[in-house]
N, C-alpha and C positions, 0 to 999 in steps of 0.2 A: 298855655297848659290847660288840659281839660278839666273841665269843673266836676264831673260823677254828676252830676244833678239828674233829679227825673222832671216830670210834669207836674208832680204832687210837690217837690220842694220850690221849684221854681214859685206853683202859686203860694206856697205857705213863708215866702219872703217878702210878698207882696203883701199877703195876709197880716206878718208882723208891721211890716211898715204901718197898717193902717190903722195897728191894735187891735186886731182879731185874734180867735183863736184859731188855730192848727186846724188844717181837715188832713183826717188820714187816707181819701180815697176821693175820687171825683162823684164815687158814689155812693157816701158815708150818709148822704140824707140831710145833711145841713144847709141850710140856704148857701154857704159862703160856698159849699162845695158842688152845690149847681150852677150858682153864677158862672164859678172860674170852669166848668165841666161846659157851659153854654159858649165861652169866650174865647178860650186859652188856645184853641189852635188857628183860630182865625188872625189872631195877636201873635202868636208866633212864628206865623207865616209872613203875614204883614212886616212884621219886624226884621224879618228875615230878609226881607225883597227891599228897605230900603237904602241899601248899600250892598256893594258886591264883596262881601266877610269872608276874608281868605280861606276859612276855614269849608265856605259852602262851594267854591269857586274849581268848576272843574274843564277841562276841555278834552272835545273830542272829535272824530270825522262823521257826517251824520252818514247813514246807507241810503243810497237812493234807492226808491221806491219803483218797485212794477209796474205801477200803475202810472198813469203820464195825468196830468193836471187835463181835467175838461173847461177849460178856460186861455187864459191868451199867453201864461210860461210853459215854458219848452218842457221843466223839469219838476220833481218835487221827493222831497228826501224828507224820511223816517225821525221825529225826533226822541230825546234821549227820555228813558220811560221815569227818570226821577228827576227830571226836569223842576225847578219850585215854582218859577212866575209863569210859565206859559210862552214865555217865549225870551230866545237868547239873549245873554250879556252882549255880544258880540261876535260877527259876523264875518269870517276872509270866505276867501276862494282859495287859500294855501295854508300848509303850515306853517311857513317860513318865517324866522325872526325879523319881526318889522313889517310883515305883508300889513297890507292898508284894511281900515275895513270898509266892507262889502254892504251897498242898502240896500241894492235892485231882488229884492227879495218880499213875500209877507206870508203872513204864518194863517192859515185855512183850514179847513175841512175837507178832507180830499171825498172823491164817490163815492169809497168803502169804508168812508166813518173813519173819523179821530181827526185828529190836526196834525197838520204834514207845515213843511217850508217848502214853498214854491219859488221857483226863481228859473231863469235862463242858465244859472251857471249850470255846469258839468259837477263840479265837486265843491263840498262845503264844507269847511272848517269853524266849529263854534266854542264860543266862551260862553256857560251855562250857571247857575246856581242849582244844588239839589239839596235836599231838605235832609237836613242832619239829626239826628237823635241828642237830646240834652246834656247826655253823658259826654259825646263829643264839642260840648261847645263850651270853649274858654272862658274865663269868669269876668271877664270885663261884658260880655253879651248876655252874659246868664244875671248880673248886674243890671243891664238896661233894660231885657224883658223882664222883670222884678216889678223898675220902677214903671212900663208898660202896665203890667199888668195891675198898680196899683192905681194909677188912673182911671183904667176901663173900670174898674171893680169899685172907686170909692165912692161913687154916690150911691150905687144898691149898698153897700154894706156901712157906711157913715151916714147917709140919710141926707148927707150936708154938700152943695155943688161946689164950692170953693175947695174943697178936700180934693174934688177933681180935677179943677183947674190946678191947685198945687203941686200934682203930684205928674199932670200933664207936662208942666213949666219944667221940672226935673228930668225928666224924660225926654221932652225936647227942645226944652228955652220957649221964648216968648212969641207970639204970633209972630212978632216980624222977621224972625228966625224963619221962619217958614219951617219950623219943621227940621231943621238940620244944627238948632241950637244945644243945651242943657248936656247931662249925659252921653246925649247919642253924637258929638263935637267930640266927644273925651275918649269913647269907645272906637274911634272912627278912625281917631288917631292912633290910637295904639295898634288897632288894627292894620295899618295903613304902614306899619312900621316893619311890617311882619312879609310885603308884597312887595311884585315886582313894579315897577313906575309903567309900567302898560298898563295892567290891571284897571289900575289908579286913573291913570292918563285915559283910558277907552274909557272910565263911567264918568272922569268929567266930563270931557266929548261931548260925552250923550246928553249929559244934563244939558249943557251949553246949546247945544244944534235942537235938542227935542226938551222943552221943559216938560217933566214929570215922567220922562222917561225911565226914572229908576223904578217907579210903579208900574209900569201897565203901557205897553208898548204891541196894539195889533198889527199896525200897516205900515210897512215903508212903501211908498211909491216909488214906481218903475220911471 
């Protein structure tokens, strides 16, 4: 269910967590409300991009492009303009249930400016994230960015490092979690409850074959 949240409650949950006061505006003037006015979308994009959250998870056929690649693919197609990481979840040549996915592709700069996917195929079919508005995002995610955002934000506004490492650990478990421990284990699951076992199934994949690939994925080799 959607949460209604905006960007001002998101950070003022964070804010409580850390025993501040309330900003009513990212531009009310208060130190607390330039920190999270400096941070807040960088962190809820980041947050966004590490797991494929049913709710951002969209598919579609990309249009190939007039213009032909001045380099060694045949092809290169248009991507979606609310795109959130830069480049697709995943990748067919069909829409068919069960089509395999597709790497012989990487995502560039075409002649005429912007970033295209280049590749030999004929036709491409993708699985994409696109960046959601806070109202639309269920409370278990408006939860995690909370305790994100109380991280980023607790050594400017507590003074104190360990407040950041605390609040880090809740957000995402301990170093050796790498990252996929605390909260975001808890949020990941419920979300996971909500999706089809492909979804799920293509960003294991991806972790497995490409580690870090839920961040930042430029080049597949031909």
């Amino acid at each position: 269910m959607a949460s209604g949240d905006t960007d001002v409650s998101v950070c003022n949950k964070a804010l409580l967590l850390l025993g501040a006061e309330a900003i009513t505006s990212f531009s009310d003037g208060t130190p607390a409300a330039t920190a999270a006015n400096t941070i807040y979308t960088e962190v809820k994009f980041m947050t966004m991009g590490m797991y494929p959250w049913s709710f951002t998870v969209a598919k579609t056929q990309l249009t190939k492009d007039s213009n032909t690649p001045a380099n060694e693919w045949t092809n290169q197609f248009l991507l979606p303009n609310d795109m959130l990481l830069g480049v697709p979840r995943a990748v067919r040549t069909s829409s068919s249930p069960g089509a395999a996915l597709f790497k012989e592709w990487e995502i560039a700069q075409s002649s005429a400016g912007g970033a295209v996917l280049m590749t030999d195929a004929s036709e491409i079919h993708i699985d994409y994230q696109k960046a959601v508005a806070e109202g639309s995002m269920p409370s278990y995610f408006i939860q995690l960015l909370a305790y994100q955002m109380a991280w980023h934000l607790a050594e400017v506004i507590t003074d104190q490092t360990q407040k950041s490492e605390y609040w880090r650990s809740i957000a995402l478990g301990t170093a050796a979690e790498s990252g996929r421990g605390g909260y975001f284990r808890q949020a990941a699951a419920i979300d996971a409850g909500g999706q089809t076992p492909s979804v799920v199934g293509d960003y294991l994949q991806r972790m497995s074959d490409e580690p870090g690939a839920a961040i930042s994925v430029e080049l597949h080799e031909r």
